[in-house]
KOLLUM-417266 format. One record per atom (N, C-alpha, C, CB): atom name; z, y, x. Coordinates in nm, 3 decimals. Atoms other than C-alpha are relative to their C-alpha. Glycine has a CB too. Example, Ala and Ser with C-alpha at 12.3 -4.5 7.8 and 13.67 -1.06 7.14 Angstrom:
<atoms>
<atom volo="N" c3="0.000" c2="-0.119" c1="0.089"/>
<atom volo="CA" c3="0.780" c2="-0.450" c1="1.230"/>
<atom volo="C" c3="0.000" c2="0.120" c1="0.090"/>
<atom volo="CB" c3="0.125" c2="0.003" c1="-0.099"/>
<atom volo="N" c3="-0.006" c2="-0.119" c1="-0.082"/>
<atom volo="CA" c3="0.714" c2="-0.106" c1="1.367"/>
<atom volo="C" c3="0.073" c2="0.109" c1="-0.077"/>
<atom volo="CB" c3="-0.142" c2="0.046" c1="0.041"/>
</atoms>
This chain:
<atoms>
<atom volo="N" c3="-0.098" c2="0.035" c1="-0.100"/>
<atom volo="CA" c3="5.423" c2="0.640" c1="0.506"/>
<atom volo="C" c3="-0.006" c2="0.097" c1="0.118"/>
<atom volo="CB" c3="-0.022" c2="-0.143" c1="0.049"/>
<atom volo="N" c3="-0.008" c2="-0.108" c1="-0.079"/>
<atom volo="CA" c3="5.311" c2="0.864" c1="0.743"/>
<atom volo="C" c3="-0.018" c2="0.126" c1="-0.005"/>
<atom volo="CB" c3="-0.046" c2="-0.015" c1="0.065"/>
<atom volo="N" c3="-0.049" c2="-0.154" c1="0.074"/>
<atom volo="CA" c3="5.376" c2="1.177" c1="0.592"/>
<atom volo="C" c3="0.147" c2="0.022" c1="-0.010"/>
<atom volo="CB" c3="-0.051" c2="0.015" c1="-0.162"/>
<atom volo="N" c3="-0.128" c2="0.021" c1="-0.041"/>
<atom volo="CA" c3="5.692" c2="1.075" c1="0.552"/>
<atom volo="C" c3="0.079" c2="0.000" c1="0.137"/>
<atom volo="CB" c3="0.013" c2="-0.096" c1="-0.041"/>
<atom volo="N" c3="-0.030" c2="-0.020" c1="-0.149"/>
<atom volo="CA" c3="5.759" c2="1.031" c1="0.925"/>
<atom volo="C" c3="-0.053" c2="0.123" c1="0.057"/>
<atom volo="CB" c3="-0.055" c2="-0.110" c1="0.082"/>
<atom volo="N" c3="0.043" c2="-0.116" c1="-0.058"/>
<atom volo="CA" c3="5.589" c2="1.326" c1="0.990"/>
<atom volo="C" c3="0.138" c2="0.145" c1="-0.060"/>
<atom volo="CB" c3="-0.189" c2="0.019" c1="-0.066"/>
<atom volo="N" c3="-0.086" c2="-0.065" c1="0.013"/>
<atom volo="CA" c3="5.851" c2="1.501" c1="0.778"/>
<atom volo="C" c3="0.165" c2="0.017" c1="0.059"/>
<atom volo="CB" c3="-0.016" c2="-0.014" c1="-0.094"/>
<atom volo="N" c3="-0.116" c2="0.021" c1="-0.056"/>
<atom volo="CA" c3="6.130" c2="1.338" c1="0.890"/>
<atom volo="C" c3="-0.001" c2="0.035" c1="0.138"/>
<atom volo="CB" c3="0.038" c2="-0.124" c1="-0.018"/>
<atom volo="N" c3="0.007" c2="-0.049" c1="-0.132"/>
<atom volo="CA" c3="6.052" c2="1.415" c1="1.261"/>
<atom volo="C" c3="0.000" c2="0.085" c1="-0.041"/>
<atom volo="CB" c3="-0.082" c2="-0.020" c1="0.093"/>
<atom volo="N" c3="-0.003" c2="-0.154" c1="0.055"/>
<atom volo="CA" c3="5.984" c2="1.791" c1="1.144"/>
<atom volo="C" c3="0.187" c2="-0.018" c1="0.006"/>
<atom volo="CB" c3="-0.099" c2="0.038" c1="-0.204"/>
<atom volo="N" c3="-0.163" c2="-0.021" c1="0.046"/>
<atom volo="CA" c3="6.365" c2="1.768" c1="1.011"/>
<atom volo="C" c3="0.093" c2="-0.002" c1="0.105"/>
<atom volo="CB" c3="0.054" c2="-0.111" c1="-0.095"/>
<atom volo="N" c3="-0.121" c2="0.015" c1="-0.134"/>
<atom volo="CA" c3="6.507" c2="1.628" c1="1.316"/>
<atom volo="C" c3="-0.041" c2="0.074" c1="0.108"/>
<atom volo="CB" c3="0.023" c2="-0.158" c1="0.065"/>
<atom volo="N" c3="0.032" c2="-0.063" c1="-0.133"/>
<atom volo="CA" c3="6.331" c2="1.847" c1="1.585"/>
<atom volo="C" c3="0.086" c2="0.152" c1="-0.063"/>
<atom volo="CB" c3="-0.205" c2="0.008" c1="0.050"/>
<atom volo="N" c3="-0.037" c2="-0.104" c1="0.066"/>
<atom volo="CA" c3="6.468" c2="2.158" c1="1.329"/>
<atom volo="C" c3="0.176" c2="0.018" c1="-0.005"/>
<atom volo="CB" c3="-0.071" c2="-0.018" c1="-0.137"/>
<atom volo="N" c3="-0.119" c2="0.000" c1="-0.025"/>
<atom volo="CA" c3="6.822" c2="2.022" c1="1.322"/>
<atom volo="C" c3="0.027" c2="0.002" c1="0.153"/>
<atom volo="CB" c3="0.051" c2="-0.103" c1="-0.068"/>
<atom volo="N" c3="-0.020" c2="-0.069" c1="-0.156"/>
<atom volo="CA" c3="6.800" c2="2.031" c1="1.704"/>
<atom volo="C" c3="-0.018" c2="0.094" c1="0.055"/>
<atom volo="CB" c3="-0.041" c2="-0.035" c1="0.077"/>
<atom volo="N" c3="0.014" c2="-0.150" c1="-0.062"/>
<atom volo="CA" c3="6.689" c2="2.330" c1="1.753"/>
<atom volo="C" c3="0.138" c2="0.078" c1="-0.061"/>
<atom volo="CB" c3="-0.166" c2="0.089" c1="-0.059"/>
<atom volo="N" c3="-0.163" c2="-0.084" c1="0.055"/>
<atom volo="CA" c3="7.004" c2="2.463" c1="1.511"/>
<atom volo="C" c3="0.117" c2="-0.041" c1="0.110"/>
<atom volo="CB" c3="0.069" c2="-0.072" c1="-0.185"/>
<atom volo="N" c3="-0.084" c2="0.072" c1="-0.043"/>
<atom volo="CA" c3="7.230" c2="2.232" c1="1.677"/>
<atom volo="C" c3="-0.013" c2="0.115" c1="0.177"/>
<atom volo="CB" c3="-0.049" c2="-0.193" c1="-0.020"/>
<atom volo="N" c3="0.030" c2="-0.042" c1="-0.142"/>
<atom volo="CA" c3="7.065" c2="2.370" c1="2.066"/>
<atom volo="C" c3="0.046" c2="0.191" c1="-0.047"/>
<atom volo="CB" c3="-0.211" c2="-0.049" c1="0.062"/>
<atom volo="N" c3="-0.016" c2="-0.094" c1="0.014"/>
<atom volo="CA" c3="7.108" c2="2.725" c1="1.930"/>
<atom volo="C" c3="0.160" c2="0.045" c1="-0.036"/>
<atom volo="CB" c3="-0.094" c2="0.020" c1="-0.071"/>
<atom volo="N" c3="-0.168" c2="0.016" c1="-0.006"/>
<atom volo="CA" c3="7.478" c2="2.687" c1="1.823"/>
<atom volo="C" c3="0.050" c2="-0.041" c1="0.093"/>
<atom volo="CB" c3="0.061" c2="-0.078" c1="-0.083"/>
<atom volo="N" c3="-0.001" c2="0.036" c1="-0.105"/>
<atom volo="CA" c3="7.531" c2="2.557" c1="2.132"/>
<atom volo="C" c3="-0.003" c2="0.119" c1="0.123"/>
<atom volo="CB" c3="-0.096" c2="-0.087" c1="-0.007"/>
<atom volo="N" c3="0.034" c2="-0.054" c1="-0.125"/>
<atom volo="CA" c3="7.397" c2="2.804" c1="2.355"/>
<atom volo="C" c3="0.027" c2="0.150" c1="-0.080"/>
<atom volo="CB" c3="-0.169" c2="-0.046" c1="0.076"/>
<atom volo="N" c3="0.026" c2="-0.120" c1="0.091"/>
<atom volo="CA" c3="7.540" c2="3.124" c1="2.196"/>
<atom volo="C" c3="0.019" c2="0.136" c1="0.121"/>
<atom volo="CB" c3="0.132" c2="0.004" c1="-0.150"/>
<atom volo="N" c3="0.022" c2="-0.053" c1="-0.067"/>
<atom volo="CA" c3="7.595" c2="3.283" c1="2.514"/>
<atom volo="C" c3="-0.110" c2="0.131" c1="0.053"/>
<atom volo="CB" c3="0.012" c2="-0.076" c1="0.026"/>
<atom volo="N" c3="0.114" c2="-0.123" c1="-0.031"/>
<atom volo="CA" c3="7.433" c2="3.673" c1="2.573"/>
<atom volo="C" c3="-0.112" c2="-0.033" c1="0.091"/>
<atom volo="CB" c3="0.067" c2="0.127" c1="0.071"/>
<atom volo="N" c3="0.100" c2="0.003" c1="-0.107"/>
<atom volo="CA" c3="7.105" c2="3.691" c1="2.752"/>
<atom volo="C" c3="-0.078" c2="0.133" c1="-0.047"/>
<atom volo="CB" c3="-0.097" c2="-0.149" c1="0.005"/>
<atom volo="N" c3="0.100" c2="-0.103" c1="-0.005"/>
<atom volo="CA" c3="6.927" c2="4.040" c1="2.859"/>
<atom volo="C" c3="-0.108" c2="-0.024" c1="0.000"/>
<atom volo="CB" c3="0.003" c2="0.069" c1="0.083"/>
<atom volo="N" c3="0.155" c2="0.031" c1="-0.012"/>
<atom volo="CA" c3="6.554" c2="4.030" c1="2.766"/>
<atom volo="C" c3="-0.043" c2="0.155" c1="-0.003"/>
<atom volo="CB" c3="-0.075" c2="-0.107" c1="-0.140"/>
<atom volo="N" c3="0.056" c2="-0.090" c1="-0.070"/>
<atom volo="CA" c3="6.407" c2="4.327" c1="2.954"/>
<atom volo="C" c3="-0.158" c2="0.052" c1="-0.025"/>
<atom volo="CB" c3="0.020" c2="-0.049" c1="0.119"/>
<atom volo="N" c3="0.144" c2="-0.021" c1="0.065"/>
<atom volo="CA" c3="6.040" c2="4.451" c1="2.772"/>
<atom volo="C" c3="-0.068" c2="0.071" c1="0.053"/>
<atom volo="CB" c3="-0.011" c2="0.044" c1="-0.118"/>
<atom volo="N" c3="0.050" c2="-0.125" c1="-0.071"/>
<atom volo="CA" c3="5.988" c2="4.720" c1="3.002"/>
<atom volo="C" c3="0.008" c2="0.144" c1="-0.035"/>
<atom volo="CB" c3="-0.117" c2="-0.014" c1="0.011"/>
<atom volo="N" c3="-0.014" c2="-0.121" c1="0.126"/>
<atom volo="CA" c3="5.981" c2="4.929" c1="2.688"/>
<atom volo="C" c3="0.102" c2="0.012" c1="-0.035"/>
<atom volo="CB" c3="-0.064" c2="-0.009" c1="-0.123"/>
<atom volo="N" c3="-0.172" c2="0.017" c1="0.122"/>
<atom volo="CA" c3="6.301" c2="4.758" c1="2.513"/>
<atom volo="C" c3="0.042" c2="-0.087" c1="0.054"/>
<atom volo="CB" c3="0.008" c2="-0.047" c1="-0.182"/>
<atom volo="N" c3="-0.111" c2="0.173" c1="-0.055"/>
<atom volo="CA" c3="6.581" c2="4.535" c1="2.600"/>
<atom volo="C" c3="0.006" c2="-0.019" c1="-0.120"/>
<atom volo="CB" c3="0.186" c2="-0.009" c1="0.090"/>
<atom volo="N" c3="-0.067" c2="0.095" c1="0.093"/>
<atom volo="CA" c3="6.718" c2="4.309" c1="2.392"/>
<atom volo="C" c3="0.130" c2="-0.076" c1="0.077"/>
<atom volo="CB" c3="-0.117" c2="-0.113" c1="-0.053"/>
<atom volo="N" c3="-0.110" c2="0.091" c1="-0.074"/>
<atom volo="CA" c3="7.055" c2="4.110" c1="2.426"/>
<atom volo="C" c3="0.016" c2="-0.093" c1="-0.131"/>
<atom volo="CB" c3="0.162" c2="0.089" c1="0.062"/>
<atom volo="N" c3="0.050" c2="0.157" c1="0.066"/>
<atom volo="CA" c3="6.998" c2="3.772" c1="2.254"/>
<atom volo="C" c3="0.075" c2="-0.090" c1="0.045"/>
<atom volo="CB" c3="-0.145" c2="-0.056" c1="0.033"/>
<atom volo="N" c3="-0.046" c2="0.095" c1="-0.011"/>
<atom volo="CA" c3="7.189" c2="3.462" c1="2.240"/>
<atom volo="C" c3="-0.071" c2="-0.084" c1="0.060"/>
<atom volo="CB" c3="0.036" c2="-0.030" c1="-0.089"/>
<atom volo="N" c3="0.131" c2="0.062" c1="-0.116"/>
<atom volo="CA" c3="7.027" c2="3.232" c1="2.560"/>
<atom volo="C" c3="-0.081" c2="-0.097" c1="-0.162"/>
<atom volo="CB" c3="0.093" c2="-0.162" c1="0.198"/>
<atom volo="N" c3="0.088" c2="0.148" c1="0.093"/>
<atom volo="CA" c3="6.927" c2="2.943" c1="2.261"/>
<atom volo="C" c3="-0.090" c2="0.069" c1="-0.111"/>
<atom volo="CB" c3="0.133" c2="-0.130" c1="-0.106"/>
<atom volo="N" c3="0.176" c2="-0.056" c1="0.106"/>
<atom volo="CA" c3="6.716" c2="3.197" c1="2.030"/>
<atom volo="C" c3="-0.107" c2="0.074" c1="0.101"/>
<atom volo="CB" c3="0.037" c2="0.163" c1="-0.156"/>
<atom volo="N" c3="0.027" c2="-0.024" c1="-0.150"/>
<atom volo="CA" c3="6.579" c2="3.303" c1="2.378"/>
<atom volo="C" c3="-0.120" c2="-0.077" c1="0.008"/>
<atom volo="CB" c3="0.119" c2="-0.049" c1="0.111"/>
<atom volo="N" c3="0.090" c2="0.095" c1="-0.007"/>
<atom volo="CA" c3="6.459" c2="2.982" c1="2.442"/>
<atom volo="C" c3="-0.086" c2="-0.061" c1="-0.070"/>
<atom volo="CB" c3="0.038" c2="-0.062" c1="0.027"/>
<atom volo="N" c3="0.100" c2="0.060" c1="0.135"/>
<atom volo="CA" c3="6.335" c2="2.865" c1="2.091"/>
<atom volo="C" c3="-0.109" c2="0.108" c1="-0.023"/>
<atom volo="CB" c3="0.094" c2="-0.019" c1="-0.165"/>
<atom volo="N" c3="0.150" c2="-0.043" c1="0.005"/>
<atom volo="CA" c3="6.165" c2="3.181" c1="2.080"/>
<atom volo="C" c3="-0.143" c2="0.025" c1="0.134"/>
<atom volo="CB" c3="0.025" c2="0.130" c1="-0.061"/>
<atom volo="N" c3="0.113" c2="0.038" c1="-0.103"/>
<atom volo="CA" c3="5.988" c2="3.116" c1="2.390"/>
<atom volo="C" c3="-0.067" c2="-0.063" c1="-0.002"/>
<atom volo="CB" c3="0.011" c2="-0.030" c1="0.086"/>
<atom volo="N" c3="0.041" c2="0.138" c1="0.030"/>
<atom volo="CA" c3="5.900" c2="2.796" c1="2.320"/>
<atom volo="C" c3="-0.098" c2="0.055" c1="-0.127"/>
<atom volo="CB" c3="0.143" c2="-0.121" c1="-0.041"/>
<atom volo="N" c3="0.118" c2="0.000" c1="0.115"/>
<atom volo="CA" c3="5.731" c2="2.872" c1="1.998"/>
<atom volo="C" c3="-0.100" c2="0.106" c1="0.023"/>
<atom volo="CB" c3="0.059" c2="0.024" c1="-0.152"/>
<atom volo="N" c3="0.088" c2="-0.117" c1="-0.055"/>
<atom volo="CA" c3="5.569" c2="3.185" c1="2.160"/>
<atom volo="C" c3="-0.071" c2="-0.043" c1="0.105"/>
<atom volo="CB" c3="0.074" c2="0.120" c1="0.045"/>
<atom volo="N" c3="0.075" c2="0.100" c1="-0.055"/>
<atom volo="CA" c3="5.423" c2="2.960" c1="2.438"/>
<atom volo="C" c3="-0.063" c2="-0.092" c1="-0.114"/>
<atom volo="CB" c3="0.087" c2="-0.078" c1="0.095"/>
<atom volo="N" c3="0.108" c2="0.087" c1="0.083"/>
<atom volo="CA" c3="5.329" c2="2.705" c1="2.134"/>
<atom volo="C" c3="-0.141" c2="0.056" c1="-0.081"/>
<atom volo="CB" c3="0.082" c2="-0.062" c1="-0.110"/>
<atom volo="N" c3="0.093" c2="-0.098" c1="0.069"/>
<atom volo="CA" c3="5.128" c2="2.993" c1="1.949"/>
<atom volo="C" c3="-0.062" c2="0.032" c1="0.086"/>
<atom volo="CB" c3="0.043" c2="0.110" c1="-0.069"/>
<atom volo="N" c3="0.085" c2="-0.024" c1="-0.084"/>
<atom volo="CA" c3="4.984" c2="3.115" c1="2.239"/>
<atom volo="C" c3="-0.118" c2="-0.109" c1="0.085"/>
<atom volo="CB" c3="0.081" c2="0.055" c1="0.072"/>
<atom volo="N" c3="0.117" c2="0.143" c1="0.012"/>
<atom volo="CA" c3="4.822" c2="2.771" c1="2.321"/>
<atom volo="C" c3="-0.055" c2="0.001" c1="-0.126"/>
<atom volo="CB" c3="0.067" c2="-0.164" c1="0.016"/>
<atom volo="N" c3="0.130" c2="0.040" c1="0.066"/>
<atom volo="CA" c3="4.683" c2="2.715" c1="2.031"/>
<atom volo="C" c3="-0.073" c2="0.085" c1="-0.055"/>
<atom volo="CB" c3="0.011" c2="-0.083" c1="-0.090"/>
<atom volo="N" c3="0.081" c2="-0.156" c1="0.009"/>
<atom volo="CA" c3="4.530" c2="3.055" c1="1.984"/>
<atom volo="C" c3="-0.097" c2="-0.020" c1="0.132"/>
<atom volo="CB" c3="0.124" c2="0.166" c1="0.022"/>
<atom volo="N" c3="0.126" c2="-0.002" c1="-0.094"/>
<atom volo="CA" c3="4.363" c2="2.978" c1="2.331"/>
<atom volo="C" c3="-0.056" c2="-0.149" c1="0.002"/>
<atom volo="CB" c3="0.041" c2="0.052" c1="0.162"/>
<atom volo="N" c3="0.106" c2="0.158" c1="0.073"/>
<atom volo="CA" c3="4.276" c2="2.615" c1="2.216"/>
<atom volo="C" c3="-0.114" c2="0.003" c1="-0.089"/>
<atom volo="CB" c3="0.085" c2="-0.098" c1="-0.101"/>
<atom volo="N" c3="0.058" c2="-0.008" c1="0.106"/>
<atom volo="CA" c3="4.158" c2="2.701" c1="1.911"/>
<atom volo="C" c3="-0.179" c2="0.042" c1="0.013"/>
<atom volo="CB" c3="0.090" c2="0.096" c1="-0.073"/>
<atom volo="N" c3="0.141" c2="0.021" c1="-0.054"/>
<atom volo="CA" c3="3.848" c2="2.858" c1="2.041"/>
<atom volo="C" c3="-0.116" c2="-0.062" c1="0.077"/>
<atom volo="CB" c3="-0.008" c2="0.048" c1="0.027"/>
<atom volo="N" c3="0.065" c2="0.086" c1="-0.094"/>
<atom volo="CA" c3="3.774" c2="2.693" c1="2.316"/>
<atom volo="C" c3="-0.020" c2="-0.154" c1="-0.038"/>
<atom volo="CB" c3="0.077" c2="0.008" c1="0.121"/>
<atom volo="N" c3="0.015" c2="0.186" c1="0.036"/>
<atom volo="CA" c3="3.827" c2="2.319" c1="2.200"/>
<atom volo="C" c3="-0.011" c2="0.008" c1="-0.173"/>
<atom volo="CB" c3="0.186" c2="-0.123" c1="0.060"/>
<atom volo="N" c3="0.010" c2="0.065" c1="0.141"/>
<atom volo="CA" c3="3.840" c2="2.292" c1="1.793"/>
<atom volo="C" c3="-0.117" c2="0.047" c1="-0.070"/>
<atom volo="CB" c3="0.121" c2="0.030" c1="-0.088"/>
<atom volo="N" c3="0.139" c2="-0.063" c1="0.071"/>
<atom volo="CA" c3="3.573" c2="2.540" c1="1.717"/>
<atom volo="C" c3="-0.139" c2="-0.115" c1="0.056"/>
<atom volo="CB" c3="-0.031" c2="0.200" c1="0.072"/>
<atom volo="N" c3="0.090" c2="0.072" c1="-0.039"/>
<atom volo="CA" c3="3.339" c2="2.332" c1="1.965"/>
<atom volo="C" c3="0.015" c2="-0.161" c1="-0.058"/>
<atom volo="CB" c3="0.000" c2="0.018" c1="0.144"/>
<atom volo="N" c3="-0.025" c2="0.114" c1="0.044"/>
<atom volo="CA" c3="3.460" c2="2.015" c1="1.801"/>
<atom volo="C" c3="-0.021" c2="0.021" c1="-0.179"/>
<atom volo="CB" c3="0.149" c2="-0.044" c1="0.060"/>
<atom volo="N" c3="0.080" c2="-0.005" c1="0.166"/>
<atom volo="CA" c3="3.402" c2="2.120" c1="1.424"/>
<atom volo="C" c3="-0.154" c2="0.029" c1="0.033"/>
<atom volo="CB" c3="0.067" c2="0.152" c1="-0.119"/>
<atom volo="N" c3="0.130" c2="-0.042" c1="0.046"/>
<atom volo="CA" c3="3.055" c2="2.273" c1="1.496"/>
<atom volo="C" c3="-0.044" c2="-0.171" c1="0.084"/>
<atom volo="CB" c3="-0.076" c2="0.191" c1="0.069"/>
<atom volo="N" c3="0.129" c2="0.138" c1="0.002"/>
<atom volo="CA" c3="2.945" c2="1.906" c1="1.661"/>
<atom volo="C" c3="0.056" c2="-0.091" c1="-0.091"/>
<atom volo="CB" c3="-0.031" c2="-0.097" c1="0.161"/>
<atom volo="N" c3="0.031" c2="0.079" c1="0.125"/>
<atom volo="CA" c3="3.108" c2="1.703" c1="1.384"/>
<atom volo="C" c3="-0.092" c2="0.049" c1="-0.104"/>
<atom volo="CB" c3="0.114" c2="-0.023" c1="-0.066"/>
<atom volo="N" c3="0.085" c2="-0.028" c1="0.146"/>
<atom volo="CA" c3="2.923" c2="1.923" c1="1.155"/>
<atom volo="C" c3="-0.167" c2="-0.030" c1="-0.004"/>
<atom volo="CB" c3="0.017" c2="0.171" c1="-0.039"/>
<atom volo="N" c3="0.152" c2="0.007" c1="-0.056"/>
<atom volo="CA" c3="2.601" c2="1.872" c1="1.374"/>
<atom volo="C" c3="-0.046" c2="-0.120" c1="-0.049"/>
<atom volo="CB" c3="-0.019" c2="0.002" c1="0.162"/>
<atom volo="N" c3="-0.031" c2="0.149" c1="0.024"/>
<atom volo="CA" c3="2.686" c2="1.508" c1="1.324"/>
<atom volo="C" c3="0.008" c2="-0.040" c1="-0.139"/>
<atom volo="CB" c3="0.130" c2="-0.038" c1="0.061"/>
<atom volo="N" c3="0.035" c2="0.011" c1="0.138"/>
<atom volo="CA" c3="2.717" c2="1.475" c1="0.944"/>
<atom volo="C" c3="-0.104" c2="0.100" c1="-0.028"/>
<atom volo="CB" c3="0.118" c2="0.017" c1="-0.090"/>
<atom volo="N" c3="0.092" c2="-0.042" c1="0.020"/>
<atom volo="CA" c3="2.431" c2="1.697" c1="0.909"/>
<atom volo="C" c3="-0.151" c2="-0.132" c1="0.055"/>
<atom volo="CB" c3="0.028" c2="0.143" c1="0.067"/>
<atom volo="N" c3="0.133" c2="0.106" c1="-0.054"/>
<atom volo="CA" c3="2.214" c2="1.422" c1="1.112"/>
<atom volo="C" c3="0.023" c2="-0.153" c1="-0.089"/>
<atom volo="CB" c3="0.015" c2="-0.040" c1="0.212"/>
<atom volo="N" c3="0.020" c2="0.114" c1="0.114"/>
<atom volo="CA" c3="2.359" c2="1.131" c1="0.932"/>
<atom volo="C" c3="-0.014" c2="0.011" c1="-0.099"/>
<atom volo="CB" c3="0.069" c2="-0.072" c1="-0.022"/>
<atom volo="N" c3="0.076" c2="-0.001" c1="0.210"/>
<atom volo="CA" c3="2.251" c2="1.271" c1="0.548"/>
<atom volo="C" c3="-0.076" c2="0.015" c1="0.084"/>
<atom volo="CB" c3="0.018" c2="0.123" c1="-0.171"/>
<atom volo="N" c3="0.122" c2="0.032" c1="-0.020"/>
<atom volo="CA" c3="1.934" c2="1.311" c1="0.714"/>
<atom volo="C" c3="-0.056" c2="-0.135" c1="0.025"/>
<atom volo="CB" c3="-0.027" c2="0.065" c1="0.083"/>
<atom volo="N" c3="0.018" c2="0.127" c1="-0.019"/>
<atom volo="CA" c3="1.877" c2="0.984" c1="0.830"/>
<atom volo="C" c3="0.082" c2="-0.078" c1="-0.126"/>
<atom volo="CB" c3="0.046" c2="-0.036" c1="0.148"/>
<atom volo="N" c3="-0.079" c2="0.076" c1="0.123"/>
<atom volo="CA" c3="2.067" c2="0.848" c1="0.532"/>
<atom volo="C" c3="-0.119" c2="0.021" c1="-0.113"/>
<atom volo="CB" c3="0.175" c2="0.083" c1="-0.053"/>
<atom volo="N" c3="0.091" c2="-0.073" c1="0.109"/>
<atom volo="CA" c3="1.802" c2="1.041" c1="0.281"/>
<atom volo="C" c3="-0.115" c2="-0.090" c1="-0.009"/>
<atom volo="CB" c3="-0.051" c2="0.157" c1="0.040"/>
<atom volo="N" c3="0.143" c2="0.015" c1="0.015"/>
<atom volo="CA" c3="1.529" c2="0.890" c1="0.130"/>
<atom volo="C" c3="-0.117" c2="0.052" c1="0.062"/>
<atom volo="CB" c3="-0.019" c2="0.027" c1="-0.096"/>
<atom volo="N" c3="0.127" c2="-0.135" c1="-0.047"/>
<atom volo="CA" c3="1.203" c2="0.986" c1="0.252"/>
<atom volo="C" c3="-0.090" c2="0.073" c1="-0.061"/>
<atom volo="CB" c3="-0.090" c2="-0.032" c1="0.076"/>
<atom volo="N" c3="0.087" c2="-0.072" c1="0.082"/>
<atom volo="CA" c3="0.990" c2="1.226" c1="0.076"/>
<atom volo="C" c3="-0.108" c2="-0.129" c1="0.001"/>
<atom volo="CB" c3="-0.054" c2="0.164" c1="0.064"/>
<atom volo="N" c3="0.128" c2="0.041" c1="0.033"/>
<atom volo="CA" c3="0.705" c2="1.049" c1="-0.081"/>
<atom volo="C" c3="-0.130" c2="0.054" c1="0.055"/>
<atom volo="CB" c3="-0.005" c2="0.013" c1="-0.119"/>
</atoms>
């Protein structure tokens, strides 16, 4: 069931972003320093948005998930120990 909702949200945040991008087809200069670009404002914004989302979790990823796998792993490493028989 919730896989299912997980897809179906997926679907509908995807048709809004089409929908927000047809919408907003309007030119926008993006200025690189190096390169312009002239982009429709709504692929602009979506690719901002997902270029802010990647860029969080590239600086998450180290800082918070790595330190959160190595102490679950600390953590099932201590409960099979204490779970284990004891040597004779």
């Amino acid at each position: 069931m919730k896989r299912w909702l997980t897809i179906l949200v997926a679907l509908a945040v995807v048709f809004a972003a089409i929908v927000f991008s047809a919408i907003n087809t309007g030119a926008a200069a993006l200025d690189l320093y190096f390169a312009t670009f002239e982009l429709p404002v709504g692929v602009l914004v979506l690719a901002s948005l997902f270029a802010g989302c990647l860029l969080g979790g590239l600086v998450l990823y180290p800082g918070v998930i790595v330190p959160l796998r190595m102490r679950a792993a600390a953590l099932r490493r201590e409960l099979e120990r204490r779970q284990a028989p004891p040597a004779p």
